[in-house]
C-alpha positions in Angstrom: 60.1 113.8 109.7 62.7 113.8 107.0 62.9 117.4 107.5 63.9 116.9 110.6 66.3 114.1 109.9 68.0 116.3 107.4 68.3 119.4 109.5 70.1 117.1 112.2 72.2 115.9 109.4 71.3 112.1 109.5 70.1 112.3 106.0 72.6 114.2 103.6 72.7 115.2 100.0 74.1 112.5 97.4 76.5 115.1 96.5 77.8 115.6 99.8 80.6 113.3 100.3 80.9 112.8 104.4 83.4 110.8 104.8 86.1 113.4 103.1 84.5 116.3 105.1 85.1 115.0 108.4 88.6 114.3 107.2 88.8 118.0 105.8 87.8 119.5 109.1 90.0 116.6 111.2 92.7 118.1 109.1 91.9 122.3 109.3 91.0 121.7 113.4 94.7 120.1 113.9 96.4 122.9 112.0 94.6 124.9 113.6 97.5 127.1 116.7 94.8 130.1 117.3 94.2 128.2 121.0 96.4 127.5 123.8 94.8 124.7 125.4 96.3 123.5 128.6 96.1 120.7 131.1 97.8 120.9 134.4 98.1 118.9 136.9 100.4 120.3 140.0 100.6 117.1 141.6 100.2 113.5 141.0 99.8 113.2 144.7 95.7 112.3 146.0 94.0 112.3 149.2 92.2 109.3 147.5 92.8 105.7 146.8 90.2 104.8 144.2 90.7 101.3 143.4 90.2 101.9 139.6 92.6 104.9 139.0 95.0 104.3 136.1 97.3 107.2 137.5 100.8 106.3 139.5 100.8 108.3 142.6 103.8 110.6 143.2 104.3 113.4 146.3 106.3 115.1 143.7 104.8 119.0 143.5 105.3 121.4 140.6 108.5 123.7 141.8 108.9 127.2 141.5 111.4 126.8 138.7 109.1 124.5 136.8 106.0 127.1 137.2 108.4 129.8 135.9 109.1 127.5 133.1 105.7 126.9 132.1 104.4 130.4 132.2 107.5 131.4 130.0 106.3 129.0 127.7 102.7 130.5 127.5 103.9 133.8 127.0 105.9 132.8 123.8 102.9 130.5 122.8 100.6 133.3 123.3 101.8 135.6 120.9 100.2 133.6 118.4 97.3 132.3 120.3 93.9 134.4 120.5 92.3 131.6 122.9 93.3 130.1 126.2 91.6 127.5 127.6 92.6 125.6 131.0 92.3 122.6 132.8 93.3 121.4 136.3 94.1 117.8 136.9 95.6 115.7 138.6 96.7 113.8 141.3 93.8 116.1 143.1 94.9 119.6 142.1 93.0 121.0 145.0 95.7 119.8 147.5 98.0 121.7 146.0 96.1 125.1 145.6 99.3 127.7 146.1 100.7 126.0 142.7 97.5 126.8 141.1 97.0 130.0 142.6 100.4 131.2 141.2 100.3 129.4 137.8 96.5 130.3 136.9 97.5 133.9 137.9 100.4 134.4 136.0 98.2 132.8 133.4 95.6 134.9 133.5 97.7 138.1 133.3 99.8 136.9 130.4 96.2 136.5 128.4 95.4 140.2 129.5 99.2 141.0 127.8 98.7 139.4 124.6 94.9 140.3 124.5 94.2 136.8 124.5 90.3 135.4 125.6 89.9 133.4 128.1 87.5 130.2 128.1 86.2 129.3 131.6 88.5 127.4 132.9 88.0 123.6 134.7 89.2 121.7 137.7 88.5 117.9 137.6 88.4 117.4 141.4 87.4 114.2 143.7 85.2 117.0 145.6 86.5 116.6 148.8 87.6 120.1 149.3 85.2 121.7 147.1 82.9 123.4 149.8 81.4 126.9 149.3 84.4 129.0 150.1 86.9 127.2 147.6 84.2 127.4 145.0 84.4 131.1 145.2 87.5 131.2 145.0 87.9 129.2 142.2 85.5 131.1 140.6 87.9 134.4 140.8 90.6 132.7 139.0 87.8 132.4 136.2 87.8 128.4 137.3 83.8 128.4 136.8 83.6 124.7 135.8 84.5 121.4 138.2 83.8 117.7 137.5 82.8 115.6 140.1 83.0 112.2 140.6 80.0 110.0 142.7 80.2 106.3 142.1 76.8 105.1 143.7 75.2 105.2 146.9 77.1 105.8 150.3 78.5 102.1 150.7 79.5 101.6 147.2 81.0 104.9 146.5 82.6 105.1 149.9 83.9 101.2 149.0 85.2 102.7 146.0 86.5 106.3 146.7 87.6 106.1 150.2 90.6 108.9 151.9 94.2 107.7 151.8 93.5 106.7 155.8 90.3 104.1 154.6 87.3 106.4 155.6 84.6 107.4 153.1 84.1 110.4 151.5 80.6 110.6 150.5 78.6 112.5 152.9 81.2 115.1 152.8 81.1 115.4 149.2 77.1 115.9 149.1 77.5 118.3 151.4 80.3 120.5 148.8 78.6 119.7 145.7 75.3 121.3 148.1 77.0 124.4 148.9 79.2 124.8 145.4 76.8 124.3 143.0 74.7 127.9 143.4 78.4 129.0 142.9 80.1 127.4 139.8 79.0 124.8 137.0 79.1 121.1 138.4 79.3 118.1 135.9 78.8 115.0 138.3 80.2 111.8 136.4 79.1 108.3 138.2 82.1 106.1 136.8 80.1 102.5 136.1 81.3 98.8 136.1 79.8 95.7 136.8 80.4 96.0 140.6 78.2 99.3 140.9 75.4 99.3 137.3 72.9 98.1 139.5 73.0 100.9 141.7 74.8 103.7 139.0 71.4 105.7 138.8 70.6 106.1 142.8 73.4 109.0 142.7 70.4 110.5 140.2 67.8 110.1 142.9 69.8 110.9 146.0 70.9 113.7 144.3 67.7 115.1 143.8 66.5 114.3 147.0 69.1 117.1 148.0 67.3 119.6 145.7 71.1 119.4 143.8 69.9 117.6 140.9 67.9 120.6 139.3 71.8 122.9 139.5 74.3 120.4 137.8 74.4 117.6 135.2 75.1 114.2 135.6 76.4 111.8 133.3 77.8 108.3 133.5 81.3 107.2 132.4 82.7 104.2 131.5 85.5 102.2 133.5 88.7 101.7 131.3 91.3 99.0 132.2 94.2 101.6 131.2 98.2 101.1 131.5 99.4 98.4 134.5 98.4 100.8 137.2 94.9 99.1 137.2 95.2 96.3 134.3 93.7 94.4 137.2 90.4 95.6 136.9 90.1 94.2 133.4 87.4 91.5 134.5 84.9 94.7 135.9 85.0 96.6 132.7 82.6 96.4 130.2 83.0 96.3 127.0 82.2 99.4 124.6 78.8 97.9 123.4 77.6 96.5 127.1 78.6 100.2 128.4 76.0 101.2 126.0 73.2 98.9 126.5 73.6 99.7 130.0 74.0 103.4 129.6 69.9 103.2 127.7 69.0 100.8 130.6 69.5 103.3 132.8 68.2 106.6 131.2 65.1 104.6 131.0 64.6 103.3 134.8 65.3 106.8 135.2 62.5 107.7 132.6 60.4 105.5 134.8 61.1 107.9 138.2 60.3 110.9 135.6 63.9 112.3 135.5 64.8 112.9 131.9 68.7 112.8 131.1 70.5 111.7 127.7 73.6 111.3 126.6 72.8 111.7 122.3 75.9 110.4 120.2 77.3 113.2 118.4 79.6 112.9 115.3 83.3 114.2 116.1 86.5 114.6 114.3 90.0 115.6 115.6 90.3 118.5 117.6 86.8 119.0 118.5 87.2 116.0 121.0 90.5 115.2 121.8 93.0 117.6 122.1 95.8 115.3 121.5 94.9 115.2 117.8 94.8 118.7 117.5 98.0 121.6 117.5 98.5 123.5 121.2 97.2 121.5 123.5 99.0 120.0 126.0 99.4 118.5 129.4 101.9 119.5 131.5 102.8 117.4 134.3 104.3 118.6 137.8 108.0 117.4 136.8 107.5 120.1 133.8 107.5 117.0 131.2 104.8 117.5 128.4 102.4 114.8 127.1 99.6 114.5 124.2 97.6 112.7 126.4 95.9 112.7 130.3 96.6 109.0 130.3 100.2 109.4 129.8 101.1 111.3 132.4 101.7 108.7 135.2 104.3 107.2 132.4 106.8 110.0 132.8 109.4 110.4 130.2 108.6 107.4 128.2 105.7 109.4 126.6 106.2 112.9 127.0 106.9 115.1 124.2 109.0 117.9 125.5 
């Protein structure tokens, strides 16, 4: 046992002082401009109206000028880079597909220039439009990864995450995350409050009622009351510690049904799990402003960095 508890590095060496080597590595990871890391998000626009999103809905597109911009921007950063990795954000970037079609193109090729490798690149997506034949084509733009949001069973997630014109999404997003699923890698998050804990780990058990379950991974994410776009939802949120009490209280009623997932705490610094602590990465909003930070994009220029 404390074999064990030594190899997993929650016993260390009185000589090892652990405190300075997390700040050593905090420190090498942010020096650290080997990888181009990228967030993009083409539009703030959503053909969603989820009644806990923190972002500030705009119609406003990425232009042509603003997509030349960017790629001219990776192909001076990627002289110096050996890695790029990419994410696509939003807004819902899949409403928006001949931006991303151009810009993860041109980004692609610019990697091939500079003999540059490419990470497999991800979409965070409401799902809606994810069906078999975007998957694919997702997939040849080396987008192999997609997180997917399910709240809860059909009346609370449809309550929750409902189309622009009131009318739930639900069904239609089983179906996708059905078809895409043999196709790419699916992360399903279930976003909990203290409207929907009681309910958070049905999406488990409907999901693999669909035989889905067994092809993706699902983990549960907390509800932040971030900037004034949804301040109002302060009174739903729980606190770090309730989210995870909870969090256990759930992994073990789904221990109970024999369906085994964890979420283990693991020890991070800078750079390894936020790329706004760490040198190039950045988010790139469809005006072409720059920001450290996802949650900063719906500020504008008030926080962007270039």
């Amino acid at each position: 046992f404390v074999s064990c508890l030594k190899e997993g590095g929650f016993l260390i060496p009185d000589q090892v002082d652990q405190a300075a080597t997390l700040q050593d590595t905090a420190k090498r990871l942010r020096r650290m401009g080997s990888i181009l890391g990228l967030t993009v998000a083409p539009t703030m626009a959503c053909n969603f109206r989820c009644d806990y999103c923190f972002e500030a809905r705009s119609g406003i597109r990425m232009s042509g000028a603003t997509q030349d911009a960017l790629l001219a921007f990776c192909d001076n950063y990627l002289q110096r880079a050996e890695v790029l990795r990419v994410w696509w954000f939003g807004g819902e970037p899949t409403i928006c597909m001949p931006v991303l079609d151009r810009v993860q193109t041109g980004l692609l090729e610019l990697a091939a220039k500079h003999n540059a490798e490419v990470e497999p690149g991800e979409i965070i997506t409401n799902g809606y439009l994810l069906d078999a034949k975007m998957a694919r084509h997702l997939l040849e733009l080396q987008i192999s990864k997609a997180q997917v949001t399910v709240d809860g069973p059909e009346a609370i997630h449809d309550r929750r995450r409902k189309l622009a014109n009131g009318k739930g999404t639900f069904q239609r997003i089983l179906d996708n995350l059905s078809e895409a699923a043999d196709i790419m890698e699916i992360n399903v998050r279930v976003n909990i409050d203290k409207e929907n804990v009681d309910s958070a780990f049905e999406v488990v058990e409907i999901l693999q009622r669909r035989g889905v379950l067994s092809k993706i991974k699902v983990h549960f994410g907390q509800v932040l009351s971030v900037g004034s776009a949804c301040a109002n939802l302060r009174d739903r949120c729980f606190t770090d510690m309730d989210f995870s009490r909870v969090r256990v209280q759930i992994y073990n009623k789904l221990h109970e049904m024999g369906i085994y997932i964890y979420q283990y705490p693991t020890v991070r610094v800078a750079g390894a799990s936020c790329g706004a602590l760490a040198e190039g990465y950045y988010v790139v909003g469809p005006d072409g402003h720059m920001y450290r930070c996802w949650e900063d994009i719906s500020l504008g220029a008030e926080k962007a960095i270039g």
